[in-house]
C-alpha positions in Angstrom: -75.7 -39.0 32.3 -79.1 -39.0 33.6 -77.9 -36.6 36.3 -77.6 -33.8 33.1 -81.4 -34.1 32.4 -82.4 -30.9 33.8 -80.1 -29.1 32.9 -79.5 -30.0 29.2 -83.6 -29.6 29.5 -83.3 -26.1 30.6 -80.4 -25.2 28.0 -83.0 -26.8 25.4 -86.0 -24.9 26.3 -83.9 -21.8 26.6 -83.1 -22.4 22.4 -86.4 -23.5 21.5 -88.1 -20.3 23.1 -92.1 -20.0 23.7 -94.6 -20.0 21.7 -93.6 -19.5 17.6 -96.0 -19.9 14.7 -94.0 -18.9 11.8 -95.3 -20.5 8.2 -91.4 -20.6 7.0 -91.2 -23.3 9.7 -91.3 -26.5 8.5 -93.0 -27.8 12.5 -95.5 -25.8 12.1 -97.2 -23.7 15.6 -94.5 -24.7 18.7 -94.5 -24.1 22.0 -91.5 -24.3 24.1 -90.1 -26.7 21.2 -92.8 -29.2 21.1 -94.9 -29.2 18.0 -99.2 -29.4 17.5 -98.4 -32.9 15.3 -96.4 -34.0 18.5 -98.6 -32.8 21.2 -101.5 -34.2 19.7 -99.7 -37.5 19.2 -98.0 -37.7 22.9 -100.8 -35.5 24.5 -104.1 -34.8 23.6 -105.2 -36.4 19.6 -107.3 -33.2 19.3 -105.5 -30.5 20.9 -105.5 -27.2 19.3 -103.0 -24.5 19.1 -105.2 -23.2 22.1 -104.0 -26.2 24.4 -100.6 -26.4 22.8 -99.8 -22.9 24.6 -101.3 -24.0 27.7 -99.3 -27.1 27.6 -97.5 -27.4 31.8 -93.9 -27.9 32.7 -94.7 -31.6 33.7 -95.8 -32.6 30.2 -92.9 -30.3 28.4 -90.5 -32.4 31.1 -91.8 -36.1 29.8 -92.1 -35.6 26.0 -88.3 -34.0 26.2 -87.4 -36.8 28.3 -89.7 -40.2 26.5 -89.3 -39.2 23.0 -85.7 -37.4 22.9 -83.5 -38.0 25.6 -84.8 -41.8 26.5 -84.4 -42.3 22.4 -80.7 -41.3 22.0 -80.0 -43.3 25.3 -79.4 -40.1 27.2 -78.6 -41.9 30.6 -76.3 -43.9 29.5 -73.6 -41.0 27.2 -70.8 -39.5 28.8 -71.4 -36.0 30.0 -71.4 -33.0 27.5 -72.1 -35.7 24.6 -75.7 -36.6 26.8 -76.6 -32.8 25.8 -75.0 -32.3 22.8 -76.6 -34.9 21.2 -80.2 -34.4 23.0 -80.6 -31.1 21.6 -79.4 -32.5 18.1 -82.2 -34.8 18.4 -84.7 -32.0 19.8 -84.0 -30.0 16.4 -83.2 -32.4 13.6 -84.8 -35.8 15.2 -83.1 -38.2 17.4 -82.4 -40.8 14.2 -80.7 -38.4 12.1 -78.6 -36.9 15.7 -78.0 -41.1 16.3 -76.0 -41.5 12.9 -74.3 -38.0 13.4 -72.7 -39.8 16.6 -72.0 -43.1 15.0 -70.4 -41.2 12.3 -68.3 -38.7 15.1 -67.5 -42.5 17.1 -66.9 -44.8 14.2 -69.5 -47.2 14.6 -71.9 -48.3 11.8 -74.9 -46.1 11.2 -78.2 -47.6 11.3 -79.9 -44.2 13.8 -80.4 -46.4 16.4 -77.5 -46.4 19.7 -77.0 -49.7 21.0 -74.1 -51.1 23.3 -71.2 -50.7 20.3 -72.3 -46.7 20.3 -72.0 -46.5 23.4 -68.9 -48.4 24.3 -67.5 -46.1 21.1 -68.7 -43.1 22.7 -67.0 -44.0 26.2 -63.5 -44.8 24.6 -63.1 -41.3 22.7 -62.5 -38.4 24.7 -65.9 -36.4 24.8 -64.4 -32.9 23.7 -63.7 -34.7 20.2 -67.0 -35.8 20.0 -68.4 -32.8 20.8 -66.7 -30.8 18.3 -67.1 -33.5 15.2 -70.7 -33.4 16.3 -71.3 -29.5 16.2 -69.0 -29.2 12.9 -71.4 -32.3 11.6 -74.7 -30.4 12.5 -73.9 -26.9 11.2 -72.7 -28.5 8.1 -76.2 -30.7 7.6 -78.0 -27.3 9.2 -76.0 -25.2 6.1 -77.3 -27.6 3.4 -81.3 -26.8 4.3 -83.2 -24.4 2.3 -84.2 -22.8 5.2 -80.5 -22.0 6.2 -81.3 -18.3 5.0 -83.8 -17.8 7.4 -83.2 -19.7 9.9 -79.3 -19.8 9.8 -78.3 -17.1 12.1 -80.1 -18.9 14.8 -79.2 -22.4 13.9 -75.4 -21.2 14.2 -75.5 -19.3 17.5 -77.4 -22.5 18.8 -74.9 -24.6 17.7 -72.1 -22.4 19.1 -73.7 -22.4 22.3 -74.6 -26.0 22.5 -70.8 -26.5 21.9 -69.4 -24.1 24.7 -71.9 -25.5 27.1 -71.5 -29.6 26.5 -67.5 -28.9 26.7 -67.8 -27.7 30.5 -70.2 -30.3 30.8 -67.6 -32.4 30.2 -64.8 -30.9 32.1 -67.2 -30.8 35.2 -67.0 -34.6 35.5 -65.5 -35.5 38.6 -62.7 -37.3 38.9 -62.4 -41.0 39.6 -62.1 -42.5 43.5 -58.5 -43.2 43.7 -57.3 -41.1 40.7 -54.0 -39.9 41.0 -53.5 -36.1 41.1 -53.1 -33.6 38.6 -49.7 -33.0 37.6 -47.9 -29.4 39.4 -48.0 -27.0 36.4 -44.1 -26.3 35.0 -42.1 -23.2 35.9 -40.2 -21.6 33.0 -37.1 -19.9 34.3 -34.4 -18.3 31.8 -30.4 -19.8 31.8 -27.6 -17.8 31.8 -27.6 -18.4 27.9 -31.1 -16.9 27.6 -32.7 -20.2 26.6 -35.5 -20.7 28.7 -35.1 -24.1 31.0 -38.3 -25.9 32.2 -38.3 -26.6 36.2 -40.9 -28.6 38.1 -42.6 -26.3 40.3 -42.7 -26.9 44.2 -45.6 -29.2 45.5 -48.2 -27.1 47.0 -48.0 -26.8 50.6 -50.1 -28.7 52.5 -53.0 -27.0 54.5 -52.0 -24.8 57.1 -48.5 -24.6 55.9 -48.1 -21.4 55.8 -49.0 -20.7 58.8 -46.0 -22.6 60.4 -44.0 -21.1 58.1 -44.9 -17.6 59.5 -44.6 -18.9 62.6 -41.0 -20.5 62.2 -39.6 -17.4 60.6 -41.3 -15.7 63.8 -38.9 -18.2 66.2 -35.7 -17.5 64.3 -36.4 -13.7 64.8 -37.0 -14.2 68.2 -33.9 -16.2 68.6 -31.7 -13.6 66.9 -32.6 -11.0 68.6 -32.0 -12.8 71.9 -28.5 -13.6 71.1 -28.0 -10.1 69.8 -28.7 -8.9 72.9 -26.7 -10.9 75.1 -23.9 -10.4 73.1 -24.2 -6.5 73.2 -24.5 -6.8 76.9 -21.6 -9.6 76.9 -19.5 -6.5 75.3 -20.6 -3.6 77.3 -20.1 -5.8 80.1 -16.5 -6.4 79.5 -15.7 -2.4 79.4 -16.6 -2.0 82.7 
């Protein structure tokens, strides 16, 4: 959902780092995950690594947003998939991450999501996805030559992308008019010590135990008024 931009952007940038320039890296100089080839083709034609470090937040915010999250239909994927996929496309490119989530949905795989990814992608529960994503993209990731540098990285990235798009999608709120969650079951043991399931009790509504309290207040009071005139009933009678 287009509401998850920032932060799947934030969890992305937080991956990607600053500024790297490592030769074993096949993107060449990067700042804050956006390559020299890509700022020079989305920014400035002949930028150098110079103006690639100096690149601002704004421009960072719309090449993540045109050329990744825009191209694997961000907007429009249930939440945690939105982000899963995004940073998919971020590292490996948003054609190969596209085919990696017709493959999770069982759609047809041409790398580009139309309406029959999507309406795949909103009819499977997003934890599944999720998971047959990351388990798809560590496997590809493990096939690289560059797993042996790169690898340690590649799988705590993966890890975290995982942990992070699952409470994305346990955060969703709940429908208008949803019916509530089911009372959790209370296990009690029988008098042949197999253990018997019983519903627990509803949870009280608000402010109920406070006229609880107060109830068990009135009996008290009312017992210890008719315990009183009875004692005085019988001393009464003695004299």
């Amino acid at each position: 959902m287009d509401r998850n931009f920032a932060r799947a952007l934030a969890l992305v940038l937080k991956s990607e780092g600053g500024w790297s320039d490592n030769p074993a890296d096949p993107g060449g100089a990067t700042m804050k995950g956006v390559t020299l080839a890509n700022f020079r083709r989305y920014v400035k034609a002949d930028a150098t690594k110079a103006d690639l470090r100096g690149i601002s937040d704004a421009q960072v915010a719309a090449i993540y947003r045109r050329f990744y999250w825009d191209a694997v239909l961000g907007t429009e994927l249930p939440d945690g998939v939105d982000y899963a996929i995004f940073d998919f496309a971020v590292n490996s490119g948003p054609g190969r991450a596209a085919k990696y989530l017709q493959a999770a949905v069982g759609v047809a795989q041409d790398g580009r999501i139309g309406p029959a990814t999507l309406a795949a992608a909103k009819a499977k529960p997003a934890g599944v996805i999720i998971d047959a994503l990351c388990d798809a993209r560590l496997t590809f990731l493990q096939r690289l030559p560059t797993w042996k540098t790169f690898g340690r990285g590649w799988s705590d990235r993966v890890r975290s992308v995982r942990v992070q798009a699952l409470l994305m999608s346990a955060q969703r709120p709940a429908a208008p008019g949803a019916a509530p969650a089911p009372q959790p079951a209370r296990v009690e043991t029988s008098t042949g010590g197999a253990p018997t399931v019983q519903p627990m009790p509803p949870a009280p509504p608000p402010g109920g135990k406070t006229a609880a309290v107060a109830g068990i207040l009135v009996l008290i009071a009312g017992a210890l008024v008719a315990f009183c005139h009875h004692v005085t009933g019988f001393f009464g009678s003695l004299f």
